[in-house]
ROTORBA-153593 format. One record per residue (C-alpha): chain; x, y, z. Coordinates in nm, 2 decimals, padded with zeros to 4 digits. Layout:
pati:A | east:X | north:Y | up:Z $
...
// end
This chain:
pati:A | east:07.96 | north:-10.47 | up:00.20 $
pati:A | east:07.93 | north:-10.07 | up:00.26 $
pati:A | east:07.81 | north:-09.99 | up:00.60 $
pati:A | east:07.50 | north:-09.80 | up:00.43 $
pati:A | east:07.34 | north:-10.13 | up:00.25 $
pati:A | east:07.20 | north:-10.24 | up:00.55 $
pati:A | east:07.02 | north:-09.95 | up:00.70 $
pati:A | east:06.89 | north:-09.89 | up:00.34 $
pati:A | east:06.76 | north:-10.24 | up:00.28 $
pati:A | east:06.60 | north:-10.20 | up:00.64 $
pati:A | east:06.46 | north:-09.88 | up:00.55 $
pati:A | east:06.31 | north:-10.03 | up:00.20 $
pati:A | east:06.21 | north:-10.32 | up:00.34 $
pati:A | east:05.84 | north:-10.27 | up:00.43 $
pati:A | east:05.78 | north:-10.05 | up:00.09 $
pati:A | east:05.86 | north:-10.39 | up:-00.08 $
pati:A | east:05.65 | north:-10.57 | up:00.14 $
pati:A | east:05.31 | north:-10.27 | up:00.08 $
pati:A | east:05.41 | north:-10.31 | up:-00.25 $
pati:A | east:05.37 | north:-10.67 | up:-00.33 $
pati:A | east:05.04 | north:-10.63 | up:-00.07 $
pati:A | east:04.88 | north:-10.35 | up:-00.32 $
pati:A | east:04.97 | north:-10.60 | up:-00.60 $
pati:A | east:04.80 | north:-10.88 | up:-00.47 $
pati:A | east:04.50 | north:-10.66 | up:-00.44 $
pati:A | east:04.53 | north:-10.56 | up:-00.73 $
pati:A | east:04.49 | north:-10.89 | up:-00.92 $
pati:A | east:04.17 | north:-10.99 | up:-00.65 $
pati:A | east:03.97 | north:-10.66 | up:-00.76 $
pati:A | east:04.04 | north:-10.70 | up:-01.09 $
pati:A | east:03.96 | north:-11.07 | up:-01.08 $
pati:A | east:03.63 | north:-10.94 | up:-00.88 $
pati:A | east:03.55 | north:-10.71 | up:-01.17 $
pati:A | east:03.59 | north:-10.92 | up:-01.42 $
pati:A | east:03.38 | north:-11.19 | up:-01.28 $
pati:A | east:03.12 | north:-10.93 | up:-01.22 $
pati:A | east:03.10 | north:-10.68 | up:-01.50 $
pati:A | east:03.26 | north:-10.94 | up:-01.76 $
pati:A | east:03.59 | north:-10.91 | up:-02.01 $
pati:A | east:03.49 | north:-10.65 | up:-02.19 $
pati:A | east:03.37 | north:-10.38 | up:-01.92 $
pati:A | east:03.58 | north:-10.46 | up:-01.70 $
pati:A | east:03.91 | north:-10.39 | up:-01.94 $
pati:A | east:03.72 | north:-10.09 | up:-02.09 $
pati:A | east:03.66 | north:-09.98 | up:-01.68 $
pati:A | east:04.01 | north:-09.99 | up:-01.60 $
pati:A | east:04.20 | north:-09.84 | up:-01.90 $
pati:A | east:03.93 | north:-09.51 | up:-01.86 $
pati:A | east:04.07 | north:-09.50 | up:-01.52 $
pati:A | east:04.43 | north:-09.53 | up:-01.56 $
pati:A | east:04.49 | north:-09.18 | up:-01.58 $
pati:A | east:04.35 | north:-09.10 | up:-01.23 $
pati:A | east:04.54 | north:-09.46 | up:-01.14 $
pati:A | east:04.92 | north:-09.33 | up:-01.22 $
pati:A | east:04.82 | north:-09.01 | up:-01.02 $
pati:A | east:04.74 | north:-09.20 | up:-00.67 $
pati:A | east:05.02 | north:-09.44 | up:-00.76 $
pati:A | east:05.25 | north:-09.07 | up:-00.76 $
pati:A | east:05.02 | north:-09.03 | up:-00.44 $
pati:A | east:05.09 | north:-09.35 | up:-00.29 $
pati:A | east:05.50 | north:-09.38 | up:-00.31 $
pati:A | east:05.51 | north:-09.02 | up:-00.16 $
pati:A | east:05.31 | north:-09.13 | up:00.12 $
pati:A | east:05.50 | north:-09.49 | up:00.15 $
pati:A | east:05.84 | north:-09.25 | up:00.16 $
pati:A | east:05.74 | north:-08.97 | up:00.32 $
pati:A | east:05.40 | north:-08.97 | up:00.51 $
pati:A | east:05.37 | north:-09.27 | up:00.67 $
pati:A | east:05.74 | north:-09.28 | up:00.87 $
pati:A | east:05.61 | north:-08.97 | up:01.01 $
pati:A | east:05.30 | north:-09.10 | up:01.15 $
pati:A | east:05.43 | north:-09.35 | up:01.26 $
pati:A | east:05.65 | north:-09.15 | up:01.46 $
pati:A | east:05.40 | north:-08.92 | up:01.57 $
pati:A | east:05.19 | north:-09.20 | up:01.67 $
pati:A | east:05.47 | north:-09.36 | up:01.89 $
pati:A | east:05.51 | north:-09.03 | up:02.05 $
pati:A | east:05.19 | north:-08.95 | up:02.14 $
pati:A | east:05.14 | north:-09.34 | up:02.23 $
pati:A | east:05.42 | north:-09.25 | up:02.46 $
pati:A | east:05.30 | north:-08.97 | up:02.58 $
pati:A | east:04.93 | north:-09.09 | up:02.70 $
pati:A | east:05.15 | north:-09.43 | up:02.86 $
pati:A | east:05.38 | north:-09.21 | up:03.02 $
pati:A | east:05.15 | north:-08.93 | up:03.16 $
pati:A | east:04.88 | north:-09.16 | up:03.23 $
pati:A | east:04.60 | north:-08.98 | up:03.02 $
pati:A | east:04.46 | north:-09.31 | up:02.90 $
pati:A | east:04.21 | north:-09.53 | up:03.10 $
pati:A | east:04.34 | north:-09.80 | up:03.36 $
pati:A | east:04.11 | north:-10.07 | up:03.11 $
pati:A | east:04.40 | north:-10.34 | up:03.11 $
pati:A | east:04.20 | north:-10.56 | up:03.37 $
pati:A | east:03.88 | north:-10.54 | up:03.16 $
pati:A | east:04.02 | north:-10.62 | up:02.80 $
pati:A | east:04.23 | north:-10.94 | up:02.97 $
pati:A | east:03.87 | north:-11.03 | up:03.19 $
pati:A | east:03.69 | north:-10.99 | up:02.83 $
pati:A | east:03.94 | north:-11.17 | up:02.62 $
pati:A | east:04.11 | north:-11.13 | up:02.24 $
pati:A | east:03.77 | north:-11.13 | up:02.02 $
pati:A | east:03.56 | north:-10.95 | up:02.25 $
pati:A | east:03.85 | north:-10.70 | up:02.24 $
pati:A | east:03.90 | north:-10.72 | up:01.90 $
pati:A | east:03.55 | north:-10.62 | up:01.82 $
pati:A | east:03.51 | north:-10.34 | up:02.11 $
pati:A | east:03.89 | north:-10.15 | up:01.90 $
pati:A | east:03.72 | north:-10.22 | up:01.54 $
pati:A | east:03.40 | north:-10.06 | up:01.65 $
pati:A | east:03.50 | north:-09.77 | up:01.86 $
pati:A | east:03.76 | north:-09.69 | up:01.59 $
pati:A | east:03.50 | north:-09.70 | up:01.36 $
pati:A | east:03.27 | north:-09.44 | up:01.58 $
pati:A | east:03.58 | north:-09.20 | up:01.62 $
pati:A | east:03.63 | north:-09.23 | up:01.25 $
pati:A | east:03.30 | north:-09.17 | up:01.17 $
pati:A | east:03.27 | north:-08.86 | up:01.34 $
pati:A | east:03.67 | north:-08.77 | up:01.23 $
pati:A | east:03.56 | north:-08.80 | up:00.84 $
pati:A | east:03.28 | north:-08.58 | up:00.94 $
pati:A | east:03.51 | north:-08.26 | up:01.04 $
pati:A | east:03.71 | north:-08.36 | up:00.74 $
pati:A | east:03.38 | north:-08.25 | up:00.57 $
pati:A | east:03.39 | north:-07.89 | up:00.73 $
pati:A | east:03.48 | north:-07.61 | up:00.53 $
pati:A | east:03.84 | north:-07.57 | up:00.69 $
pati:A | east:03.94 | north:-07.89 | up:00.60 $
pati:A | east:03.76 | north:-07.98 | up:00.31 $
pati:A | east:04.04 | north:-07.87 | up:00.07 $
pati:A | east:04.25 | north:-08.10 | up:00.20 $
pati:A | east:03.99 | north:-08.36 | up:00.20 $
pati:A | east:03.89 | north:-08.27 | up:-00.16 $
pati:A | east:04.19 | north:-08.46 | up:-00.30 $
pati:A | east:04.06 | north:-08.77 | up:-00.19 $
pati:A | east:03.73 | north:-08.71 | up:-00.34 $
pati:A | east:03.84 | north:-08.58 | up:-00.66 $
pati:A | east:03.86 | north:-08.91 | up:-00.87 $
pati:A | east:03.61 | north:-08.93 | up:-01.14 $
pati:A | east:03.67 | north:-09.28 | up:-01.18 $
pati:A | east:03.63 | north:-09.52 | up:-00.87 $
pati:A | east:03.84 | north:-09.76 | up:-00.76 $
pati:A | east:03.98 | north:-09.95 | up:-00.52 $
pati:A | east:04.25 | north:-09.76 | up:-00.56 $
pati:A | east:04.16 | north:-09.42 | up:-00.50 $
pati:A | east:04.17 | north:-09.50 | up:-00.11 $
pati:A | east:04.53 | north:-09.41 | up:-00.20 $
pati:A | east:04.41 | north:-09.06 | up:-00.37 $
pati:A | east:04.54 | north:-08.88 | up:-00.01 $
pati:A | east:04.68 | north:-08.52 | up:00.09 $
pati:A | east:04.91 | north:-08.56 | up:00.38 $
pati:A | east:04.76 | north:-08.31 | up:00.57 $
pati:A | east:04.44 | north:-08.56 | up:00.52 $
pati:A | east:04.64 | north:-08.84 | up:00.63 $
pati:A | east:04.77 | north:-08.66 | up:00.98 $
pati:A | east:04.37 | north:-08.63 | up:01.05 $
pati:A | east:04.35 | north:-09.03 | up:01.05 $
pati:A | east:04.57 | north:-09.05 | up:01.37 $
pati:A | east:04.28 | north:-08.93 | up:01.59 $
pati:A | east:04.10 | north:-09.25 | up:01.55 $
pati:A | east:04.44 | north:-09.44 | up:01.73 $
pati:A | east:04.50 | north:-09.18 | up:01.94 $
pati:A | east:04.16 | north:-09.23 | up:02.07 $
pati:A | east:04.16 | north:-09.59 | up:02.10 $
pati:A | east:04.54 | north:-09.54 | up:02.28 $
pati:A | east:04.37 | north:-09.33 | up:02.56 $
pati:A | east:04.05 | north:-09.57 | up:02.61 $
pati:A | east:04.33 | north:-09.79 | up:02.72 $
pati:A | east:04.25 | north:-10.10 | up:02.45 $
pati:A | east:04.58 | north:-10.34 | up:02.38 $
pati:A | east:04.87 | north:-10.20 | up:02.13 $
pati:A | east:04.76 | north:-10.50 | up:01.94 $
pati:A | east:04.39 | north:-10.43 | up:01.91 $
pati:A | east:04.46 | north:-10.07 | up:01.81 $
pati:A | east:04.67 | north:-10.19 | up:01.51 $
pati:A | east:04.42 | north:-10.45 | up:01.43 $
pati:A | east:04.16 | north:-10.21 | up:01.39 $
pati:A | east:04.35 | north:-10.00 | up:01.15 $
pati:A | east:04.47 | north:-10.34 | up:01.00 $
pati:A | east:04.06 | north:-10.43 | up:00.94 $
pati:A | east:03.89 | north:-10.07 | up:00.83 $
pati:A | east:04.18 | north:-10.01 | up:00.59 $
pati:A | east:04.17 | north:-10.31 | up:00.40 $
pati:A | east:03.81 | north:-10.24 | up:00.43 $
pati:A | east:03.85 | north:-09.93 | up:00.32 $
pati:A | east:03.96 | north:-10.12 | up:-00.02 $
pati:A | east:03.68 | north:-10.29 | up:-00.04 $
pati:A | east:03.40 | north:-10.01 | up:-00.04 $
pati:A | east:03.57 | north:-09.80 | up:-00.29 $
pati:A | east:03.60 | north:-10.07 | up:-00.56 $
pati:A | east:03.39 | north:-10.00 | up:-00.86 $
pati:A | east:03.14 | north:-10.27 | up:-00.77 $
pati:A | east:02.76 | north:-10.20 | up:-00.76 $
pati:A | east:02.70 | north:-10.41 | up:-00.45 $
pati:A | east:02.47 | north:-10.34 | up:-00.17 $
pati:A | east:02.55 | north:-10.65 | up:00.02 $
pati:A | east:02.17 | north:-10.73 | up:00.06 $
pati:A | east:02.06 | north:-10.75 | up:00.46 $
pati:A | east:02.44 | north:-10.72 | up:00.50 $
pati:A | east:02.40 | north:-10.38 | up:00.43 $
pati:A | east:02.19 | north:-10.29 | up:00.73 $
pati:A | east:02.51 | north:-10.36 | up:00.90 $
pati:A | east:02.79 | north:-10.27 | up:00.73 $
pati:A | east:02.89 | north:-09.98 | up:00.47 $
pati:A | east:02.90 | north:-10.14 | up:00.11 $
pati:A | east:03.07 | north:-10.04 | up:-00.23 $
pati:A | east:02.72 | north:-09.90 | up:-00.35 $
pati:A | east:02.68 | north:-09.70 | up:-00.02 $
pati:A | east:03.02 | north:-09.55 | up:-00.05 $
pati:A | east:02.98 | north:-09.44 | up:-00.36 $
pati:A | east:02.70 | north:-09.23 | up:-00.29 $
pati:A | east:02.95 | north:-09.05 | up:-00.09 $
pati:A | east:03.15 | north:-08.97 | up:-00.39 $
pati:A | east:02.89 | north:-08.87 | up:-00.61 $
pati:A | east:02.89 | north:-08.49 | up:-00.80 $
pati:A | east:02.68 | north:-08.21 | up:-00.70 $
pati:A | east:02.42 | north:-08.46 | up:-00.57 $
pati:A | east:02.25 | north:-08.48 | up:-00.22 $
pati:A | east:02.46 | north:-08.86 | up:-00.18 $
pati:A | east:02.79 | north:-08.65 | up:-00.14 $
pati:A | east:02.73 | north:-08.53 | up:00.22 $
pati:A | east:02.65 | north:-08.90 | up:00.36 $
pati:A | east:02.80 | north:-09.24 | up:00.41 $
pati:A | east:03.06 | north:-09.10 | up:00.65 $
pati:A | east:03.16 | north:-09.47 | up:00.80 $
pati:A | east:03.42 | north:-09.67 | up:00.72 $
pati:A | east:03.24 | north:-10.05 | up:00.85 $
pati:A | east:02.96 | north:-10.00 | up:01.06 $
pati:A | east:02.66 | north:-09.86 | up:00.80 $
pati:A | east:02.49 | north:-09.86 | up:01.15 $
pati:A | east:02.63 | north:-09.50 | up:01.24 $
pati:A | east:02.54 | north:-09.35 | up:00.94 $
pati:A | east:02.17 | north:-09.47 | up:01.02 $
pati:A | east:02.19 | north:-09.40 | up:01.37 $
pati:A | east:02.31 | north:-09.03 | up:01.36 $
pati:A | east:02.08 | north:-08.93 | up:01.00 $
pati:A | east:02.38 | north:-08.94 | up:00.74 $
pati:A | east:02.31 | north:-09.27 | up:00.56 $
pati:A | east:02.17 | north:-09.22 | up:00.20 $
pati:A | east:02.17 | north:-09.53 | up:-00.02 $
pati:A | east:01.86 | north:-09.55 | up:-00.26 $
pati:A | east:02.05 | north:-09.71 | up:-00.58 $
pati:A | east:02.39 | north:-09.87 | up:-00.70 $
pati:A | east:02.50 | north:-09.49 | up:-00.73 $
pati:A | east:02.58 | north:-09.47 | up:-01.12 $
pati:A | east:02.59 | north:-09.10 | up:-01.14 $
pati:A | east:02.90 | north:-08.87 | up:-01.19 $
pati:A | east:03.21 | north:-08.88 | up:-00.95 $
pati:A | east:03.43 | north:-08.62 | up:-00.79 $
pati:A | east:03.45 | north:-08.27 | up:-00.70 $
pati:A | east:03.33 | north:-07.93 | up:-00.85 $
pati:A | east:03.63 | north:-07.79 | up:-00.78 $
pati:A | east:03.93 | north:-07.72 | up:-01.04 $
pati:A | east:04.23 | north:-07.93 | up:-00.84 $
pati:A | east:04.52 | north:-07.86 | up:-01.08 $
pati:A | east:04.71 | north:-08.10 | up:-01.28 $
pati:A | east:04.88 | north:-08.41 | up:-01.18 $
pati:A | east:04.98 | north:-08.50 | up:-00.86 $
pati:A | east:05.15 | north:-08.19 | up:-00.79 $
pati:A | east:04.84 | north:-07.98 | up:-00.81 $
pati:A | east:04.67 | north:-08.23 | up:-00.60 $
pati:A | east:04.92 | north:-08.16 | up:-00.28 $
pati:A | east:04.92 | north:-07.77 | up:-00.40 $
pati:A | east:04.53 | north:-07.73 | up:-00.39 $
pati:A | east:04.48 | north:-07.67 | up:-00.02 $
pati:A | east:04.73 | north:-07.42 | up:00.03 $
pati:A | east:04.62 | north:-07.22 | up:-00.30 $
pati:A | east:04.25 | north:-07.23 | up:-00.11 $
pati:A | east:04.37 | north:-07.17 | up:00.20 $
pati:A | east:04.60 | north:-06.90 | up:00.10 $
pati:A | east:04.34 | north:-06.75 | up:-00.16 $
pati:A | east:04.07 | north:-06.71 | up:00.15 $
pati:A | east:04.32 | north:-06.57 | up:00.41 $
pati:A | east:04.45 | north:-06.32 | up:00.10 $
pati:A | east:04.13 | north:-06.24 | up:00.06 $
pati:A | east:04.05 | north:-06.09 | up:00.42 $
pati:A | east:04.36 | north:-05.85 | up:00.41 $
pati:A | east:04.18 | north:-05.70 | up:00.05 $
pati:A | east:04.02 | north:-05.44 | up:00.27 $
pati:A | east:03.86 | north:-05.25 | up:-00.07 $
pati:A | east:03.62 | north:-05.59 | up:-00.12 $
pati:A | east:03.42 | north:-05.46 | up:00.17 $
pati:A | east:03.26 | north:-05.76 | up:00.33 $
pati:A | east:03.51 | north:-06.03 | up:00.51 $
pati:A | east:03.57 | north:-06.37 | up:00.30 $
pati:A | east:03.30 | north:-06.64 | up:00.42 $
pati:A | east:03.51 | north:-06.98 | up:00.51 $
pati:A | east:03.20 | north:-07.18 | up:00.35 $
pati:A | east:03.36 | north:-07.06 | up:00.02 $
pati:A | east:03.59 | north:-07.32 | up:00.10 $
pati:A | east:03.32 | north:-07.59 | up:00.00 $
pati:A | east:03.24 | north:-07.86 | up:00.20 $
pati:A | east:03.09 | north:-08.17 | up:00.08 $
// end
């Protein structure tokens, strides 16, 4: 056997194993929607959306390739870093006094807070445009949690670099991105639940939604992954329907994937090249960059 099979079969490994997981989700959402909406909408739902779907699945084997090796080495260096410098809290006496599940809920929620507050400067106008991308499906699904820019991804470290320096276990900081990603799923399937008195709790398909919505007040709300308790607590929620109006963003993104990764950089590049136009007389504004 050449020497290089192995490393590559180690190296391919894991996509194999994401890819039978997205799959398997796959079938259950579908199965979901077709219990719910029926045959006929359902099948009519998905083949409207397959356009948008063969972009994030582009999206997604770049990120699987690319992206996510190099977050995870980031991550491990700057897990390193906070273990090695001591810069996180000495909290290893109180997670072992508290126990697993206690722990396990304390990482899920505060990951939930930082993320909360992280999607909200995702929201401001410098990094909307790489933001955008995510929000630019027209056509919901469960799926479009895949719709990412890499420089949008890189933002989604802070929440386990937070959680790293609060001193919680390795193992409760990957459980917490293990729950509020597949959760993550969840609320952006094209299902118009509100999860009742569940809702006062946690986020919901409907909720999330809202947060996709078009030129409507619902866009700049629902910032939560989980907890729809944050988005109460600090005046963002906004939930008074399913949320059956249009999806996506004002703004032109290109074509294909390839316009998606380009958009940011054309805005970004468009606003800084505007500055140096000294004959337009008043300085650029950087809310032309268009948060949501």
């Amino acid at each position: 056997m050449p020497p290089w099979i192995e490393p590559v079969r180690a190296a391919l490994e894991p996509i194999g194993h994401t890819v039978g997981v997205l799959l398997v989700l796959a079938f259950v959402f579908f199965a979901l929607a077709y219990l719910v909406k029926g045959p006929d909408k359902a099948l009519a739902d998905a083949r409207a959306a397959a356009g948008e779907t063969r972009i994030n699945m582009i999206l997604s084997a770049f990120d699987q390739l690319l992206v996510s090796p190099l977050v995870a080495l980031l991550l491990a260096a700057a897990a390193g870093a906070i273990q090695s410098r001591g810069l996180h809290l000495p909290t290893a006496s109180l997670w072992a006094k508290l126990g697993e599940w206690p722990t396990l809920f304390i990482a899920v929620f505060l990951g939930d807070f930082t993320g909360y507050w992280r999607h909200r400067l995702q929201h401001t106008p410098w990094l909307w445009p790489a933001h955008a991308i995510h929000h630019s499906d027209t056509k919901l699904t469960w799926f479009s949690l895949e719709r990412m820019h890499p420089i949008d991804r890189l933002g989604t470290m802070l929440d386990i670099v937070v959680l790293t320096a609060l001193g919680l276990p390795v193992w409760a900081v990957a459980a917490n991105s293990f729950v509020r990603h597949y959760y993550g799923y969840f609320i952006h399937t094209d299902l118009p639940w509100t999860l009742g008195k569940f809702g006062l709790v946690f986020n919901s398909p409907a909720m999330h939604r809202w947060h996709h919505a078009r030129d409507i007040e619902g866009s700049g709300a629902n910032f939560a992954t989980l907890f729809s308790i944050f988005d109460r607590a600090f005046g963002t929620y906004y939930q008074p329907g399913p949320g059956d109006g249009p999806l996506g963003v004002r703004e032109d993104m290109g074509k294909g994937a390839l316009g998606q990764y380009l958009y940011p950089f054309r805005e970004w590049g468009r606003y800084f090249g505007d500055r140096l136009i000294i004959s337009r007389g008043v300085p650029n504004d950087p809310a032309k960059l268009d948060p949501r």
